[in-house]
C-alpha positions in Angstrom: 10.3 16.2 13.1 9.7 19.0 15.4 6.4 19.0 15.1 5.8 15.2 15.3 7.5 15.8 18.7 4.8 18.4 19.8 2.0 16.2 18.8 3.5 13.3 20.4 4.0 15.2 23.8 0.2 16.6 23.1 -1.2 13.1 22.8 0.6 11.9 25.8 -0.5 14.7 28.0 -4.5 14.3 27.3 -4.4 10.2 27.4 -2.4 11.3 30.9 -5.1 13.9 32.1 -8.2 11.6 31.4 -6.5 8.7 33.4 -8.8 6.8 35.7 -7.6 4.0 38.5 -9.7 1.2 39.2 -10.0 -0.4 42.6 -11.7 -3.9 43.7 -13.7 -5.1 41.2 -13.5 -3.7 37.8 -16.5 -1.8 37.2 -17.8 1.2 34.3 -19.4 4.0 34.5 -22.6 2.9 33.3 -26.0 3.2 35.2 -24.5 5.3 37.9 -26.6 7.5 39.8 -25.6 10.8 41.3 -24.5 10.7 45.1 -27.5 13.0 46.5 -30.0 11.2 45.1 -29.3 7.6 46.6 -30.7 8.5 50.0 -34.3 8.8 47.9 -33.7 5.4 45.7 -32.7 3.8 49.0 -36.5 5.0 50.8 -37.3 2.4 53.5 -34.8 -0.5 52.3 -32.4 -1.7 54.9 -30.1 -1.9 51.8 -30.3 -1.6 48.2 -27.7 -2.8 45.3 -26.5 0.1 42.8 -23.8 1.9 41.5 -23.4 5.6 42.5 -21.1 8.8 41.2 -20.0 11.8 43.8 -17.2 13.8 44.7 -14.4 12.7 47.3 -15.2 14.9 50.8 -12.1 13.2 53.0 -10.3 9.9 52.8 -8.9 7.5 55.5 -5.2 8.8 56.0 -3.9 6.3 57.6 -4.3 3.5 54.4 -7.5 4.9 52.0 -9.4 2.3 53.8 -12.7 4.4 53.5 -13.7 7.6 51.9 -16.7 9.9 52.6 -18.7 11.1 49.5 -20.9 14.7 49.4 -24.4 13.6 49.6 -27.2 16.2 49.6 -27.6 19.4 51.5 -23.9 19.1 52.6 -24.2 16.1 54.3 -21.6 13.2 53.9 -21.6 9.2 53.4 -19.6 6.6 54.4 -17.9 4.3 52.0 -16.0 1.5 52.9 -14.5 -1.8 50.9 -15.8 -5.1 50.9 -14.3 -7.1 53.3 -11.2 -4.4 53.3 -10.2 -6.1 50.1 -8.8 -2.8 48.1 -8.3 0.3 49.1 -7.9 4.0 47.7 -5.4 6.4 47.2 -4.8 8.9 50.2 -4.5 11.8 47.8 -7.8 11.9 46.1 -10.3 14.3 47.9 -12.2 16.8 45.5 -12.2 13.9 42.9 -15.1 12.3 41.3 -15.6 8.7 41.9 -18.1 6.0 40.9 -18.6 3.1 42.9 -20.3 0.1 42.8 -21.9 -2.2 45.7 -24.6 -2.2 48.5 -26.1 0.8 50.3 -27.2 0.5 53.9 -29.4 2.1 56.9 -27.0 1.6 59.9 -26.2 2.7 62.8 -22.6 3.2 63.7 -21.3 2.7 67.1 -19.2 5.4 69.6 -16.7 2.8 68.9 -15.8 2.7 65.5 -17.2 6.7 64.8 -14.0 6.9 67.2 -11.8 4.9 65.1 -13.0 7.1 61.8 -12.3 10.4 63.8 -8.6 9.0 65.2 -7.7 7.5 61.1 -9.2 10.7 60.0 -6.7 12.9 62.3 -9.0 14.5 64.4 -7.8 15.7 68.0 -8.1 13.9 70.9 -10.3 16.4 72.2 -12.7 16.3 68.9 -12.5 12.5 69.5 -13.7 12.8 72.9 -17.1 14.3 72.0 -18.1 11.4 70.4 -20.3 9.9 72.5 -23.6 8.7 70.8 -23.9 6.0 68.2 -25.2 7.5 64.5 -27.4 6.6 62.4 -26.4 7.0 59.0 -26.7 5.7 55.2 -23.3 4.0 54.3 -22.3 2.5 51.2 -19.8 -0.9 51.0 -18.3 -0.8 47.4 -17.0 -3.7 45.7 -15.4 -1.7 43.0 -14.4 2.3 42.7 -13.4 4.2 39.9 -11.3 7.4 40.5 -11.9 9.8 37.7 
């Protein structure tokens, strides 16, 4: 009995530890390509449908209303949700995550870069130094996967 009890509480703690949450759409795994190279697939599209898989850098605080991925050379994207239909945990930076959706060449005004910086928690003083709109790639996800 004892030992049914141990492999009971060992089954219960792997199933726990490969958990994933699914958010939007319910997507897999499948096809996904990794984070850095989705500024190369994108080239000269304005935007380009795919699925992608990268690590969480930082996460809206104030809901998990967008998330920023590691791209290459250190660099960061964007991801928000389609039509802010789901959102993601707060808690989830350093995790991986595949999402699904639409990749863009935009350019994001003092405005909203201003909004990301205040639900990010930034100062008021690293807010202020936002003063010129960025071009970026961003990703809108329909579906996200946290690993």
């Amino acid at each position: 009995m004892k030992y049914a009890l141990i492999f009971a509480l060992s089954v219960g703690l792997t199933v726990g530890a490969n958990a994933q949450s699914f958010h939007g759409k319910k997507i897999t795994e499948d096809g996904a390509i990794p984070a850095p190279e989705l500024v190369a697939k994108l080239g000269d599209k304005s935007e380009f449908n795919t699925k992608v898989q990268g690590t969480v850098e930082s996460v809206c605080k104030m809901k998990g209303c967008w998330m920023k991925v590691k791209t290459a050379d250190g660099q960061t994207m964007r991801v928000t949700f389609r039509d802010y239909g789901f959102f993601v945990p707060k808690d989830i930076v350093g995790k991986q995550v595949v999402f699904e959706g639409t990749a863009q060449q935009t350019t994001t005004s003092v405005a909203d870069l201003k909004h990301y910086a205040e639900d990010a928690g930034k100062s008021k003083a690293e807010i202020a130094k936002i003063t010129q709109p960025e071009k970026a790639v961003t990703f809108v996800a329909d579906g996200v996967i946290v690993k």
